[in-house]
N, C-alpha and C positions, 0 to 999 in steps of 0.2 A: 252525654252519658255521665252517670258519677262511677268511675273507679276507682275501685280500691284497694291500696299498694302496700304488703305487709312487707315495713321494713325499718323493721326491727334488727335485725342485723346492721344496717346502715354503716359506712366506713372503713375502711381499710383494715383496724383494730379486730375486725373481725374473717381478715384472711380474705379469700378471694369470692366468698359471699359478698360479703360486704363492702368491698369492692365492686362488684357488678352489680348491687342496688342502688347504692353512691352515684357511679359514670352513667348506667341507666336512665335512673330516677332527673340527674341532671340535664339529662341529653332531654328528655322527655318532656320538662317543664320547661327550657329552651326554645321548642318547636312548637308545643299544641297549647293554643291560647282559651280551646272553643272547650273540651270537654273538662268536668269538676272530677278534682282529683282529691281522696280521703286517706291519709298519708298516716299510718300506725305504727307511731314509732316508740320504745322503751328506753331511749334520753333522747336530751336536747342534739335539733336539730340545726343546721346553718340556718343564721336570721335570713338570709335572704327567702329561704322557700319558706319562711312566715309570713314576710310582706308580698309574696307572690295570689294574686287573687282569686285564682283557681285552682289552689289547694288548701287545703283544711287540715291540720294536724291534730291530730287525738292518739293522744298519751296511753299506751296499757300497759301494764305490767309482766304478764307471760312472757316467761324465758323459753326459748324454742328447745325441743327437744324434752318438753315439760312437759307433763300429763295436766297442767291447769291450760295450755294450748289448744289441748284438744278439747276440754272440757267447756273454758271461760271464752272465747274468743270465736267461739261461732255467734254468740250471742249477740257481741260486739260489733262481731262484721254485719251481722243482720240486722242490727238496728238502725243502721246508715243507708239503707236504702239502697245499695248499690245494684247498680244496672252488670259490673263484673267485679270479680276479685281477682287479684294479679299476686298472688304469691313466688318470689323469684325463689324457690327451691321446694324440695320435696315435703318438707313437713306441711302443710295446709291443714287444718283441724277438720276432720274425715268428717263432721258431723255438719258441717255445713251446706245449708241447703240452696243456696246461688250460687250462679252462675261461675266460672273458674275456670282461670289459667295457672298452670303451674313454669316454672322452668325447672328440669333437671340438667345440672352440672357434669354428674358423673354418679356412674355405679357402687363407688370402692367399698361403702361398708359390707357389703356382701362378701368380697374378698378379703378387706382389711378391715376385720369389726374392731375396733378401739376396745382396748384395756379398760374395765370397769368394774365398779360392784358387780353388776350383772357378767356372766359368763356368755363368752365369743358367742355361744350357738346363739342365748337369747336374744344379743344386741342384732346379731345377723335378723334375726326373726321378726324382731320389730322396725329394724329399715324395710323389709321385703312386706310388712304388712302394708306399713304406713305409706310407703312409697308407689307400693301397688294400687293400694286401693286410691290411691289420688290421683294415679295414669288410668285407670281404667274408669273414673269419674271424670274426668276433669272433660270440659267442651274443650280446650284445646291444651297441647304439649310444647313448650319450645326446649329444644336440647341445644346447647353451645356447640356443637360439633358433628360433625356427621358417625363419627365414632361413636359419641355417648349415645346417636339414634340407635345406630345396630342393637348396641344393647340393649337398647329398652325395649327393640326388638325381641333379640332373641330371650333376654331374661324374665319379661314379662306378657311378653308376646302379645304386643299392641300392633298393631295396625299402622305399618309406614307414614300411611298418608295422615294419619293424625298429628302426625308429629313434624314441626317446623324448625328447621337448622337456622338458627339467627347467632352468627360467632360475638366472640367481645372482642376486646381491641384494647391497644394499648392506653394509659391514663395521660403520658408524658409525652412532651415535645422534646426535639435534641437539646441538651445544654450549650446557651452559647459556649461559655467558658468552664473546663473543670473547676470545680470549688476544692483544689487542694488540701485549703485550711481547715476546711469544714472535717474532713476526714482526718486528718491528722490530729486538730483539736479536740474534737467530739468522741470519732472513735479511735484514735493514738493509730491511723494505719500508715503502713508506710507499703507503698507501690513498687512491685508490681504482685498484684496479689490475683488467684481463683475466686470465683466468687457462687457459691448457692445461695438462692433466696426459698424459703419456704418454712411451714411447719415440720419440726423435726420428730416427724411419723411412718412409720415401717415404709409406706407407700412410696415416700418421699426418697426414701433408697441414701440417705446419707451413711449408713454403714457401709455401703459398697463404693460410695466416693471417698471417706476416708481411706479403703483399703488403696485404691487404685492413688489417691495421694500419697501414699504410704510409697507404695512402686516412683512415683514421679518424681520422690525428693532423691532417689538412688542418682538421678540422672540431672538431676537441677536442686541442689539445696538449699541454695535460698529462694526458694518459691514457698510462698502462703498460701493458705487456705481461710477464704471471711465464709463464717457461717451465717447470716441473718436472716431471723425470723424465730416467733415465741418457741421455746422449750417444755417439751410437754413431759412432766415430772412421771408422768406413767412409761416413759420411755428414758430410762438413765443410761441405755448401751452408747449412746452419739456420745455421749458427754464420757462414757470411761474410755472408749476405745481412743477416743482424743487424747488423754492425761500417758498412752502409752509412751516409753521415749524416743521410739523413733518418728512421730510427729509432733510432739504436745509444744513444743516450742514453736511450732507454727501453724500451729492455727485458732483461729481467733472464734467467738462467738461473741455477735451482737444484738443478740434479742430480737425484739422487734423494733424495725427502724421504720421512722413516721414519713410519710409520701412525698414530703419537702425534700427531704433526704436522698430520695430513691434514686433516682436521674444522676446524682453526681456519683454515688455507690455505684453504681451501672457503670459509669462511662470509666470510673479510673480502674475499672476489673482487665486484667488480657484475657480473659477469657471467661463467659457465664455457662457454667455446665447445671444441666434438668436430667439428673439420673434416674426418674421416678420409674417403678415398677408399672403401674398406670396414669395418665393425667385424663382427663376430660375434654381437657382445652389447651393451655401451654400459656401463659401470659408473659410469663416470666420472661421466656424465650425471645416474644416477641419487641419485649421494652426492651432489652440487651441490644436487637438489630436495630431501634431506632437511637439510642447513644451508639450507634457505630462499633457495638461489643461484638465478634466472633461468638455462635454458641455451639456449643456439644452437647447432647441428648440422646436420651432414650430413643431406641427402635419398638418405641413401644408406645402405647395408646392413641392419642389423638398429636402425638408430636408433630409424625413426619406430615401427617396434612397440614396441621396448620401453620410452620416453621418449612417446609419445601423444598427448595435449594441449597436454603441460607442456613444449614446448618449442618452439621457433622453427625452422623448416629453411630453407636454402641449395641453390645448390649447387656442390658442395663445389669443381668445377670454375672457378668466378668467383667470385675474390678483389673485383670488384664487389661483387655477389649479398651476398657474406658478410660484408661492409660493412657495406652496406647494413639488414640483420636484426639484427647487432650497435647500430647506431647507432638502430635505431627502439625495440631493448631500453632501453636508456641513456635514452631519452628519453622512450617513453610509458608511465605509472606506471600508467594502465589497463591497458595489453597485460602488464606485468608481475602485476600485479594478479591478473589471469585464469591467468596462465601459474602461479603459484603456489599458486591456487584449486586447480587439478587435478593439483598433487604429489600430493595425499594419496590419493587413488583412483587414483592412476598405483603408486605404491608398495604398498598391497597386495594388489601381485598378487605381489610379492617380498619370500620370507623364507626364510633357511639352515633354519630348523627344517624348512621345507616342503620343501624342494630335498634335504635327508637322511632324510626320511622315502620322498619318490620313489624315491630313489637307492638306499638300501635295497630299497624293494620289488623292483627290478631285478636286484640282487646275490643274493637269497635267492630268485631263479625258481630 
């Protein structure tokens, strides 16, 4: 068969899209030697999947989220011959006339439309178009979690059995050794510090973790708080409520920090808290249990399925609440004990090899 993988998004730089196109797309060309794989990507890609022989890269330019996506790029895809299209997320260019797979992540623009030239209702209007009308085309659906099915459920009211739960999984292996230096050089930290990883977007609930770090330094004041992951200039409340003085001396922001990185970030945090109002999946969470990190999280979207045991819930609404679970981590070496007991049977239930072998099966119906 020739498939065809729009990914564009490709890499980490692009949050956890592109992240699951990257470990995906890797897992994939790993395993299947037999079918041709037509690989559309908008930059340079690792040399190795160029010298790989059953894939073919072609370059396009369409920025997702673009109206030349929808316009230019059916064109594209159509003149490759492909027996399917594999687009790992909701935008797919509606006008395309083969065959299609989609993966949806998660619902949230509906809930949380992003700050724009265009106004809330509009952006809401044009995910629920564009999103729809490519679950309700598409020959098949993979959702990352059994959560983000319900809602494709109920929000667009597709048909269960169309839809296939294939989880993602972590990128990272345990570090043998903490890289102290690294963290201390690179980003000036000094341990023991909290730790959030994510884009800092309403969903993502970093206001209500600063409040609740706010309550936590009453009782531990020299505890930190590392913020990393991009900063989104259409959201400056994360960044004022920080500069207030009863945190601003402790806590740090680190942009976005590159995948080399990640593993040692992780493993010198006491604690990875995921305060999000909704997640899809939880990844975050899940790299935390494999550096051997305690996590606290939201009582909310796809956390407690996919995190189990091995993790502490809130909710995510009281910055009390989330205090509260944080500080009883910190403090009891049984509850941690336990909480890190059940990583290892919380984690395999997730691996890229598995999540590429599903996902193929899907492609080659």
């Amino acid at each position: 068969m020739r498939i065809g993988i729009d990914a564009r998004m490709y890499g980490s730089a692009q949050t956890g899209i592109g992240t699951y196109v990257k470990q995906l797309t890797d897992a994939l060309f790993r395993m299947d030697h037999t079918n041709a794989y037509i690989v559309f990507a908008r930059s340079q890609l690792p040399s190795t999947i160029y010298q790989l022989p059953n894939v073919h890269v072609v370059h396009v330019s369409p920025r997702w989220y673009s109206w030349r996506e929808q316009i230019t790029l059916p064109y594209t895809f159509w003149r490759q011959k492909l027996d399917m299209l594999f687009v790992p997320h909701f935008n797919a260019p509606m006008w395309y006339p083969g065959k299609l797979v989609v993966t949806i992540h998660d619902v949230t623009p509906i809930d949380f439309p992003a700050r724009g030239l265009r106004p809330a209702w509009l952006r809401r209007w044009l995910f629920l178009f564009v999103a729809g009308t490519n679950v309700m085309r598409a020959n098949a659906i993979i959702a990352v979690s059994e959560f983000t099915k319900q809602q494709l459920v109920s929000r667009f009211r597709i048909k269960p059995e169309r839809i296939t739960v294939i989880p993602e999984a972590p990128r990272f292996s345990k570090v043998s050794s903490l890289d102290s230096s690294l963290l201390s050089s690179i980003y000036h930290l000094q341990m023991p510090y909290l730790l959030f990883i994510g884009v800092l977007r309403p969903h993502k609930n970093a206001l209500g973790l600063l409040e609740a770090f706010a309550l936590l330094r009453k009782q531990l004041p020299d505890l930190a708080l590392v913020l990393a992951g991009p900063e989104d200039p259409r959201y400056p409340e994360v960044r004022e409520r920080a500069r207030k003085p009863d945190i601003r001396d402790k806590v740090r922001f680190l942009g976005f920090v590159p995948d080399e990185h990640l593993p040692h970030l992780l493993a010198g945090a006491l604690c990875v808290i995921v305060p999000s109002f909704v997640e899809g999946f939880g990844l975050v969470g899940l790299e935390a249990l494999v550096q051997g990190v305690p996590v606290a999280a939201s009582r909310a979207g796809a956390l407690p399925e996919v995190l189990g045991d091995a993790a502490v819930y809130f909710d995510p609404h009281d910055p009390g609440d989330m205090a509260d679970v944080i500080s009883k981590i910190l403090s009891d070496i049984t509850l941690r004990t336990e909480l890190l007991s059940s990583a290892p049977e919380v984690l395999s239930h997730y691996s890229w090899e598995h999540a590429a072998q599903e996902t193929l099966k899907i492609l080659t119906l």
